[in-house]
ZAZA-355793 format. One line per field, with one value per residue (C-alpha): y, z negated, x negated; residue in three letters; residue number from 1. Coordinates in Angstrom, 2 decimals, padded with zeros to 5 digits. Layout:
REM ZAZA-355793
Y	c(Y,...);
Z	c(Z,...);
X	c(X,...);
lovex	c(ALA,...);
lumvo	c(NUM,...);
REM end
This chain:
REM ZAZA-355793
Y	c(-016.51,-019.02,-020.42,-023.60,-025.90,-026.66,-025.54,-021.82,-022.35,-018.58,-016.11,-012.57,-010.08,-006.87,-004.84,-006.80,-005.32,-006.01,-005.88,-008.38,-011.34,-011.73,-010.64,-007.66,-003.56,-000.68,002.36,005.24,009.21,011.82,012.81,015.39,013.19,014.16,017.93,017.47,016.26,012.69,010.40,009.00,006.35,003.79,000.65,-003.32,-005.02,-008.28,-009.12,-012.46,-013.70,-014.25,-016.95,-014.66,-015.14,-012.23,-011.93,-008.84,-007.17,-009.11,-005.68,-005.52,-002.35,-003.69,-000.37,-000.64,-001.69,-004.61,-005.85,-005.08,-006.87,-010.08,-009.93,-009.91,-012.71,-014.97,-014.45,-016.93,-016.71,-014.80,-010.87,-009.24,-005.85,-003.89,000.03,001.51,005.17,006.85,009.69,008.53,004.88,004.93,003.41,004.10,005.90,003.95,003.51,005.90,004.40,001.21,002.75,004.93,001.85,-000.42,002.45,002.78,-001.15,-000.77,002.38,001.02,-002.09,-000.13,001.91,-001.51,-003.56,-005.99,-007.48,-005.76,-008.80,-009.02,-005.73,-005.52,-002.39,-001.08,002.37,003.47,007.09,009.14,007.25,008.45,010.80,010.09,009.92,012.76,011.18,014.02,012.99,009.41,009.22,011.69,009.41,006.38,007.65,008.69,005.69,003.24,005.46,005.57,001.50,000.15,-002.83,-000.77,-000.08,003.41,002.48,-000.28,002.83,005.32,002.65,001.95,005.69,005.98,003.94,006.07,007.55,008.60,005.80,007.90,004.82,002.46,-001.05,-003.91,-007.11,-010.19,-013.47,-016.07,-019.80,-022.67,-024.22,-027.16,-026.10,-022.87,-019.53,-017.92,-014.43,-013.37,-009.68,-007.63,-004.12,-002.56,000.63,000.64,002.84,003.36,001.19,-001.60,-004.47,-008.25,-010.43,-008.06,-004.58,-000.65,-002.22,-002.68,-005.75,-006.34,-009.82,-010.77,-014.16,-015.86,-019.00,-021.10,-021.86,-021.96,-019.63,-022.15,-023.16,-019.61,-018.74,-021.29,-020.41,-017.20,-017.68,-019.59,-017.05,-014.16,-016.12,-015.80,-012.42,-009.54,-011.36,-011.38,-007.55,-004.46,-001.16,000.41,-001.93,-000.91,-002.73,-000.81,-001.05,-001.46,-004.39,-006.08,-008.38,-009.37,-011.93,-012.51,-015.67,-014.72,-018.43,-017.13,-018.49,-022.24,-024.17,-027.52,-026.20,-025.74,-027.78,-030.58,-032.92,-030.76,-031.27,-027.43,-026.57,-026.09,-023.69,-021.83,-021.68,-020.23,-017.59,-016.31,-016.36,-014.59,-011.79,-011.34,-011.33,-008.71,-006.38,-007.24,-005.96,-003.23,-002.16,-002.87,-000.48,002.55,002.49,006.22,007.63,004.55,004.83,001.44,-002.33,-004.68,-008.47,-010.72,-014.40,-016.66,-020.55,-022.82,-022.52,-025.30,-024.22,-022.61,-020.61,-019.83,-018.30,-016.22,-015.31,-014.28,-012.57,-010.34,-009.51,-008.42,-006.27,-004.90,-003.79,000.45,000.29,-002.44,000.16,002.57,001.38,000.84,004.09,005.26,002.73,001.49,-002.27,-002.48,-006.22,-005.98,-005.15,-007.73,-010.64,-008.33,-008.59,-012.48,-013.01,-011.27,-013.16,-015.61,-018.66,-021.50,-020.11,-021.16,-018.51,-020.12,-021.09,-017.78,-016.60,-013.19,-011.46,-008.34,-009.17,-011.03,-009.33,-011.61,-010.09,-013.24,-016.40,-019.26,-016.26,-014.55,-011.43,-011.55,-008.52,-007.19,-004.67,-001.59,000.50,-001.85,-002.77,001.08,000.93,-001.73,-000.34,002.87,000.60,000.78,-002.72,-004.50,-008.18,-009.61,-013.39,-015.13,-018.82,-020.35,-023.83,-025.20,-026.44,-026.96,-023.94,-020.79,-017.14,-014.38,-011.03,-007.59,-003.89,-000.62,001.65,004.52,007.56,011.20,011.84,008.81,011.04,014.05,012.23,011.00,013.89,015.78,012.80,014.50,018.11);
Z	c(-024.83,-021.58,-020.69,-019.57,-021.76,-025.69,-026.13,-024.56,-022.02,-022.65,-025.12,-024.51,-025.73,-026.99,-026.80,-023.81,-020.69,-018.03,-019.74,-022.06,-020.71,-021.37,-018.96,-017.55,-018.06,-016.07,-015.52,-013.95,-013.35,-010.99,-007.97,-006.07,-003.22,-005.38,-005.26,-009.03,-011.49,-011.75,-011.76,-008.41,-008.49,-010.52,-010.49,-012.55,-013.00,-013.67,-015.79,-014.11,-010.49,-010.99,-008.77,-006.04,-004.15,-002.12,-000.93,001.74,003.27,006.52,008.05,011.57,011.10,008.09,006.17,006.53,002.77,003.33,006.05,003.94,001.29,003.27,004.65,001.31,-000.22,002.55,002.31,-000.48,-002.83,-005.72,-006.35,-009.28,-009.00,-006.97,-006.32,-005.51,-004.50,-004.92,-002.89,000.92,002.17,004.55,007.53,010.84,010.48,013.17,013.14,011.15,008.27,008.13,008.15,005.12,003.58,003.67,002.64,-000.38,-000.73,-000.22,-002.01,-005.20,-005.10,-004.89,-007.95,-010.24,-008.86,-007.13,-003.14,-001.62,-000.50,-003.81,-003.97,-003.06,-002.14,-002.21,-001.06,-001.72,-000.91,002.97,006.01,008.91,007.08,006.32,003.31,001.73,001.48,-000.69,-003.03,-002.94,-003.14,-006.16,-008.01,-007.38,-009.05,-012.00,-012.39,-014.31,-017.45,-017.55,-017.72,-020.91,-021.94,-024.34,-023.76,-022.83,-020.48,-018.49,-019.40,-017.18,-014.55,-014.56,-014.23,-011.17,-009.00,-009.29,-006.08,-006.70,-009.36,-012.91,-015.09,-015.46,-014.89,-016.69,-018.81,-020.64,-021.57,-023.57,-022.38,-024.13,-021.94,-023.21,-027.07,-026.17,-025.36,-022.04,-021.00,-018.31,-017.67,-014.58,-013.41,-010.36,-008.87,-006.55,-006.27,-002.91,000.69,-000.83,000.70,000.17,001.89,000.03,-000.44,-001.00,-003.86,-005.00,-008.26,-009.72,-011.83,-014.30,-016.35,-018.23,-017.40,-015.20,-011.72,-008.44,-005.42,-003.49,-006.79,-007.70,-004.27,-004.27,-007.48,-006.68,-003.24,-005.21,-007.55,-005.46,-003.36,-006.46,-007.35,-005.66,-002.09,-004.23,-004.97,-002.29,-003.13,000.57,002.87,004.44,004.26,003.73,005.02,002.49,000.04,-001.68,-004.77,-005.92,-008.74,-010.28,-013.21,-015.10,-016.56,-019.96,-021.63,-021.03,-020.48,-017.87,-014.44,-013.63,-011.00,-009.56,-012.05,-015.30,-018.05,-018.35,-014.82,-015.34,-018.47,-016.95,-013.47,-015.82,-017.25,-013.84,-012.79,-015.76,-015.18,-011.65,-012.46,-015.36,-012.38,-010.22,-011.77,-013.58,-009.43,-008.67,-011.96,-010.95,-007.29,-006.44,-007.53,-009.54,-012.35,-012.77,-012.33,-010.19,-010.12,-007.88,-009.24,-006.35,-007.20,-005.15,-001.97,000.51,-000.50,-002.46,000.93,001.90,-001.61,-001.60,002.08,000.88,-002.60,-000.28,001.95,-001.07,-002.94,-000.10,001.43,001.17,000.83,-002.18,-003.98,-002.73,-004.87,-007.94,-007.90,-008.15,-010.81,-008.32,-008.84,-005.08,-004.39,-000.71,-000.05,-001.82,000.13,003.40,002.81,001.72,005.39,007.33,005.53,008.22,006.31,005.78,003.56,003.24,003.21,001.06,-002.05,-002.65,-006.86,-007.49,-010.72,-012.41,-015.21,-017.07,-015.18,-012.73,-009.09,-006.91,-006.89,-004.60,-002.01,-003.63,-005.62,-008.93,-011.12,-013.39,-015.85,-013.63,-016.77,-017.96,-014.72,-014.83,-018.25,-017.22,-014.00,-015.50,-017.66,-016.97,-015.75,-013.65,-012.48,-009.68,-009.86,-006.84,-006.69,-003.16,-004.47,-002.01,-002.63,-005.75,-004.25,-006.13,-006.10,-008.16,-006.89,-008.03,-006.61,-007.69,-006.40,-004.16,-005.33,-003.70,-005.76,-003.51,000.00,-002.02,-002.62,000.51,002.60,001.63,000.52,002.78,001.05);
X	c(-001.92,-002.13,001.08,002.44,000.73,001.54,-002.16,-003.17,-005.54,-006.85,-006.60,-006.57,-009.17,-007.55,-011.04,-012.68,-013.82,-015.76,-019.09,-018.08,-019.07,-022.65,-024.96,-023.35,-023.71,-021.51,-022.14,-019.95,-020.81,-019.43,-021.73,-019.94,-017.44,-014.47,-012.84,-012.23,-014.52,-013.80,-016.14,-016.50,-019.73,-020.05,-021.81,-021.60,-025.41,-025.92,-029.09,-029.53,-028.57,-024.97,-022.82,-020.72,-017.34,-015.45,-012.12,-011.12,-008.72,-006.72,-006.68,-008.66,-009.84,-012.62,-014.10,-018.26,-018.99,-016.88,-019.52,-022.19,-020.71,-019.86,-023.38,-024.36,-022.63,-022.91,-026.70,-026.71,-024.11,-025.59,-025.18,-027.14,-025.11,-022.63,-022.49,-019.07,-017.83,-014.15,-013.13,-014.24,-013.40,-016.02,-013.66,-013.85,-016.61,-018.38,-022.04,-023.15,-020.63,-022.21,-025.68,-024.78,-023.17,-026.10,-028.79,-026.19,-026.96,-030.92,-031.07,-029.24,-031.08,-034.30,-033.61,-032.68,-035.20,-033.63,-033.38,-031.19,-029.02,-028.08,-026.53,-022.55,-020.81,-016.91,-016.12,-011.91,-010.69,-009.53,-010.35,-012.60,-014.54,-018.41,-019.86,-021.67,-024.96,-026.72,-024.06,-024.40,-028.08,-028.39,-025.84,-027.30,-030.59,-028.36,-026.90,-029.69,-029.89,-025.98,-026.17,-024.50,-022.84,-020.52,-016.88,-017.90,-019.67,-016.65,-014.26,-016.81,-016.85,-013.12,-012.49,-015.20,-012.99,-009.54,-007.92,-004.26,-003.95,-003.03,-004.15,-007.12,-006.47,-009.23,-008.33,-010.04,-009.88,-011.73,-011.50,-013.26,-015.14,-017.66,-016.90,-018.26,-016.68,-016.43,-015.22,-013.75,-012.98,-011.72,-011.38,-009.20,-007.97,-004.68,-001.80,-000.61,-001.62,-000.75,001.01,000.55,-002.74,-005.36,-003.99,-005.30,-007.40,-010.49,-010.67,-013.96,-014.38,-017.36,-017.83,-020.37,-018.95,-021.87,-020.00,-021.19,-020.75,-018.16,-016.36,-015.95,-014.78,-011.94,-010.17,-010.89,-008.51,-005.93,-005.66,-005.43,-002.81,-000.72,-001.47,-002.82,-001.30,002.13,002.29,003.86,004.08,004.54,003.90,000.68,-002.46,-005.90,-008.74,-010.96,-009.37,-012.31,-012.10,-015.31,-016.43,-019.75,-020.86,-023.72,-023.69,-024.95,-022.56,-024.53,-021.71,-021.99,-021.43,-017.64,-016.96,-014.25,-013.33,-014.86,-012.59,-011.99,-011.88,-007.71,-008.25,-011.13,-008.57,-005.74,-007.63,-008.97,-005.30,-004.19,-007.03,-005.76,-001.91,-002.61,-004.51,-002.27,001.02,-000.50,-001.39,002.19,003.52,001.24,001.97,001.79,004.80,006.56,008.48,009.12,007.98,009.91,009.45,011.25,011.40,012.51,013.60,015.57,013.49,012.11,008.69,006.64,005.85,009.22,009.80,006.51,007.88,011.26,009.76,007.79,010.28,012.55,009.88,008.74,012.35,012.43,016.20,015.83,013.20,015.05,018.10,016.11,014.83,018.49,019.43,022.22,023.28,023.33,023.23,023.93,020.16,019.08,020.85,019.98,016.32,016.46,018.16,015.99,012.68,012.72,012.58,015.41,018.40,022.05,023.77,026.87,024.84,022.51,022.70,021.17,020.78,019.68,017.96,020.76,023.39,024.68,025.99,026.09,027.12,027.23,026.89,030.06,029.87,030.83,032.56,030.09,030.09,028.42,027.31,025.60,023.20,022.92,021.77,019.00,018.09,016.85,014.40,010.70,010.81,013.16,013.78,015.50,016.34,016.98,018.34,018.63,019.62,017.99,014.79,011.98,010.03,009.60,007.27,006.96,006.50,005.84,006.25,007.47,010.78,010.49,010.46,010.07,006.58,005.71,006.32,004.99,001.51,000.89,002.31,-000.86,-003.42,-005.90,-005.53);
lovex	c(UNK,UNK,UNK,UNK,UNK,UNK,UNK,UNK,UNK,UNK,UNK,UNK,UNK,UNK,UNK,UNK,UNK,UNK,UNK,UNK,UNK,UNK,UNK,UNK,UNK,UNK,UNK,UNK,UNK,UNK,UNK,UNK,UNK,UNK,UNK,UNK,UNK,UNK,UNK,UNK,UNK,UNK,UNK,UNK,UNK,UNK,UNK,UNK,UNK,UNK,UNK,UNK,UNK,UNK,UNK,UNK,UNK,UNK,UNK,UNK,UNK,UNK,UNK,UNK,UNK,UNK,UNK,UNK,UNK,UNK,UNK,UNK,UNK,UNK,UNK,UNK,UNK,UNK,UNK,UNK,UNK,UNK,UNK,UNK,UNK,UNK,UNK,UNK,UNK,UNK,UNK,UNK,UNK,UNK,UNK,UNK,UNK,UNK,UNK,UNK,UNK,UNK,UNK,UNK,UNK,UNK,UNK,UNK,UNK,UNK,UNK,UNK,UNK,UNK,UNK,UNK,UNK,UNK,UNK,UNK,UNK,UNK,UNK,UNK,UNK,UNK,UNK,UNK,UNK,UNK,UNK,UNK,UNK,UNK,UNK,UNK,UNK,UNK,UNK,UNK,UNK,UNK,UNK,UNK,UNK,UNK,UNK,UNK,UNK,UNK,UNK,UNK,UNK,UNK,UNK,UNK,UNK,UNK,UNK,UNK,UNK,UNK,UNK,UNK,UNK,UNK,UNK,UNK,UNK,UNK,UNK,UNK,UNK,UNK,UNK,UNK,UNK,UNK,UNK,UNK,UNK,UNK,UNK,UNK,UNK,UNK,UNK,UNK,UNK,UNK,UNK,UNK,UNK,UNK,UNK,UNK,UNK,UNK,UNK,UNK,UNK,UNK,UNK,UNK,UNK,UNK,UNK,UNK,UNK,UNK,UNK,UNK,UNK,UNK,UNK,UNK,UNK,UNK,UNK,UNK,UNK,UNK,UNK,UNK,UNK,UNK,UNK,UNK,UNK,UNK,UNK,UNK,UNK,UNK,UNK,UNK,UNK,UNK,UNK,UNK,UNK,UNK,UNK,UNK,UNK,UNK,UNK,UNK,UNK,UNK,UNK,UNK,UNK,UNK,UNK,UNK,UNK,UNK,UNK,UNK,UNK,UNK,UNK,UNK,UNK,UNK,UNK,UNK,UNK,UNK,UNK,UNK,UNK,UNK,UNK,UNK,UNK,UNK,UNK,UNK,UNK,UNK,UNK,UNK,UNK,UNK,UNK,UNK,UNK,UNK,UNK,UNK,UNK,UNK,UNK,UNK,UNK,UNK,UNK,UNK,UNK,UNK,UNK,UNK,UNK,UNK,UNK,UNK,UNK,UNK,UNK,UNK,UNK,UNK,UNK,UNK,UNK,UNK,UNK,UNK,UNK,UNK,UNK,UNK,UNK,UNK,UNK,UNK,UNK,UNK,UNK,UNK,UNK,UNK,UNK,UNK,UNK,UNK,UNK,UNK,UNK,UNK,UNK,UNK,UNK,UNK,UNK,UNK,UNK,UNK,UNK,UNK,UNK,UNK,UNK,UNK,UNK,UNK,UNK,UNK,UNK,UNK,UNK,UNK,UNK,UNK,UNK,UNK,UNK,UNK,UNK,UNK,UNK,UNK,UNK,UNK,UNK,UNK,UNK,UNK,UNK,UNK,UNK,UNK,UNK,UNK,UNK,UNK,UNK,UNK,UNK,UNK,UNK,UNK,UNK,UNK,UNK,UNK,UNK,UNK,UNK,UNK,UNK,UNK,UNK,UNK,UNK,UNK,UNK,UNK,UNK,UNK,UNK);
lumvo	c(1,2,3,4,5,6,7,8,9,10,11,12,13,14,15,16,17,18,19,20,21,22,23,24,25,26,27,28,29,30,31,32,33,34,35,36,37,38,39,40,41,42,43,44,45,46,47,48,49,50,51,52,53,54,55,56,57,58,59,60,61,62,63,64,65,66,67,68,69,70,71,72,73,74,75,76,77,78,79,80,81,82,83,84,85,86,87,88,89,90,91,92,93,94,95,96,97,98,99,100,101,102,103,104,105,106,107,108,109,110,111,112,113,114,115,116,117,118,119,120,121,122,123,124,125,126,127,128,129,130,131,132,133,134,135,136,137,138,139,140,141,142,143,144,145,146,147,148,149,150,151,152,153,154,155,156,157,158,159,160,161,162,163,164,165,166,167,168,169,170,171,172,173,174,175,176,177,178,179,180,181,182,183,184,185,186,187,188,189,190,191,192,193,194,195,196,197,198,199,200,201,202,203,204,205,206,207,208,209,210,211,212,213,214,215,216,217,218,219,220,221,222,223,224,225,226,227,228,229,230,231,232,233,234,235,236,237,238,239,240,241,242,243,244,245,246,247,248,249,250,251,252,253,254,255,256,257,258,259,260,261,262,263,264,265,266,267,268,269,270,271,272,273,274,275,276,277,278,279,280,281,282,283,284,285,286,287,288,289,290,291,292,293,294,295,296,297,298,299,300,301,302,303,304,305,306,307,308,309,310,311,312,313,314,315,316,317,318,319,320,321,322,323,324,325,326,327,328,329,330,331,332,333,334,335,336,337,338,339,340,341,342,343,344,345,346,347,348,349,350,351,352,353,354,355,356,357,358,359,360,361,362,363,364,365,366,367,368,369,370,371,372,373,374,375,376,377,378,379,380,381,382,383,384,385,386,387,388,389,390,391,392,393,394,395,396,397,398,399,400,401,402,403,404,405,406,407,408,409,410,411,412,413);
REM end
């Protein structure tokens, strides 16, 4: 259910997907770019022109379906459908890249019947390598008849965007909005490249809810600011982050827009949709065995804590420690001083779960067998209290394990 308010803002759908919301079908088949058979293109399809808003990666090195993708949102806000490939990235792949990633755009939007503007496309998988077009352009053909708005169907799409991940990732919500229900649903892949301001991810988000482009866009930001921008598993940032969102407005309600009595609720369910992705990213980063979320309180801002969260989740020795169920406060405090941002270093409180190591900057006997004990649990959570501020952040990663170098010493082979 939502949270915050005496009345949930959301409720979660234990069945939905992201052909839910009304309006939308997914398809997802395997075409050849994998070595295994996977499926490896799939594709979402909008029955109507649905309202549009894109977030990418901060990385300068920009994959070539991201500029197709950009080129195609900004041509008016609206997408009817978006094609996306596993197994190649398609970055740095120069000009040939971005020619195969906009006849991937014409040629899908050929086959459905649509302009091609209103096509998006998302590529995940090695970098530098080009596309096997043969591939591509025999799936695409495939992929009408494989169109459903069944579960089936969102599973075969959820499964067509898997690298290294070892677990599909979607979620929904209902939100009343108007007296009348609205969906929203959202799929991702991410396991490893992933490091706060848009990581290795793709996220895919469909409503019914009626919203335009630049309204859709801005709670799309705030929410990702929260979420996916909150969430490290190694540090690096891809090149090919996309998270894309598309409103059928089937669902008839007034246009959501500034001062609409259920902007909030609609708002809280997006957000909920993105932090579900987003941690369930963070839990299968490649290698993890565990979830780790860093609640910081206390700060000067709201920015300073996200700062310091970051810093924390992200720290290799802090993981590292995790990973070895060792209580090892030390790195904790190290990584909140080196964050950059205002702390006093006499009135820092860190726990472990309920287990408390630090206070007022002092450590504090606790009983080591038991922080062992909740260490080796599947999730763990740092609390950190700076006492300074009203600021706080919540962040998520995973510890560092050796399947983590064993993955990505041979990603390529």
């Amino acid at each position: 259910m939502g949270q915050g308010n005496s009345t949930p803002a959301y409720t979660v759908v234990p069945e939905g997907s992201i052909t839910t919301p009304k309006g939308f079908k997914a398809a997802g088949l395997h075409c050849g770019l994998k070595k295994t058979t996977r499926h490896d293109l799939g594709a979402i399809v909008c029955e109507v022109p649905a309202a549009a808003a894109g977030v990418y990666t901060t990385n300068v090195f920009q994959a070539a379906p991201i500029l197709v993708t950009k080129d195609s949102i900004g041509a008016g806000g609206v997408l009817r459908a978006l094609v996306v490939n596993s197994g190649n990235a398609n970055a740095c792949t120069g000009k040939q890249g971005e020619a195969d990633a906009y006849e991937m755009r014409s040629k899908f939007a050929e086959t459905i019947g649509v302009p091609a503007e209103h096509v998006a496309v998302a590529s995940t998988g090695v970098i530098g390598e080009l596309l096997k077009m043969d591939c591509v352009r025999g799936g695409i053909a495939e992929l009408p008849a494989r169109l459903g708005s069944t579960y089936e169907a969102a599973d075969d799409f959820c499964q067509a965007i898997l690298t290294t991940d070892l677990v599909k990732k979607e979620v929904c919500v209902s939100v009343t909005v108007d007296g009348r229900t609205v969906h929203i649903a959202g799929a991702s892949k991410g396991s490893g490249m992933i490091h706060p301001n848009m990581a290795t991810m793709l996220g895919f988000v469909t409503t019914d809810a009626a919203i335009g482009s630049e309204t859709l866009h801005k709670l799309l930001r705030q929410a990702t600011d929260l979420t996916f921008n909150m969430i490290t598993v190694d540090g690096d940032t891809s090149t090919n982050d996309m998270l894309v969102a598309m409103a059928s407005g089937l669902a008839e309600n007034q246009e959501l827009q500034e001062g609409h009595p259920d902007l909030a609720a609609f708002a809280a369910g997006l957000r909920y949709v993105c932090e579900v992705l987003a941690k369930a990213i963070a839990r299968d980063g490649e290698g993890a065995t565990k979830l780790v979320e860093v609640q910081v309180r206390g700060a000067v801002s709201d920015e300073a804590a996200q700062a310091i969260a970051k810093t924390v989740i992200g720290s290799s020795l802090v993981k590292s420690a995790v990973f070895g169920a060792d209580a090892n406060w030390g790195r904790i405090i190290a990584a909140i001083g080196r964050a950059g941002q205002p702390v006093n270093p006499e009135t820092v409180d860190i726990r472990l779960g309920d287990i408390v190591t630090l206070t007022q900057s002092r450590p504090v006997v606790f009983d080591e067998e038991a922080a062992l004990v909740y260490l080796k649990g599947d999730t763990v959570v740092i609390h950190v209290d700076l006492n300074m501020g009203e600021g706080t952040a919540t962040g998520w990663g995973c510890d560092l394990t050796y399947d983590y170098v064993r993955i990505n010493a041979a990603y390529r082979t």
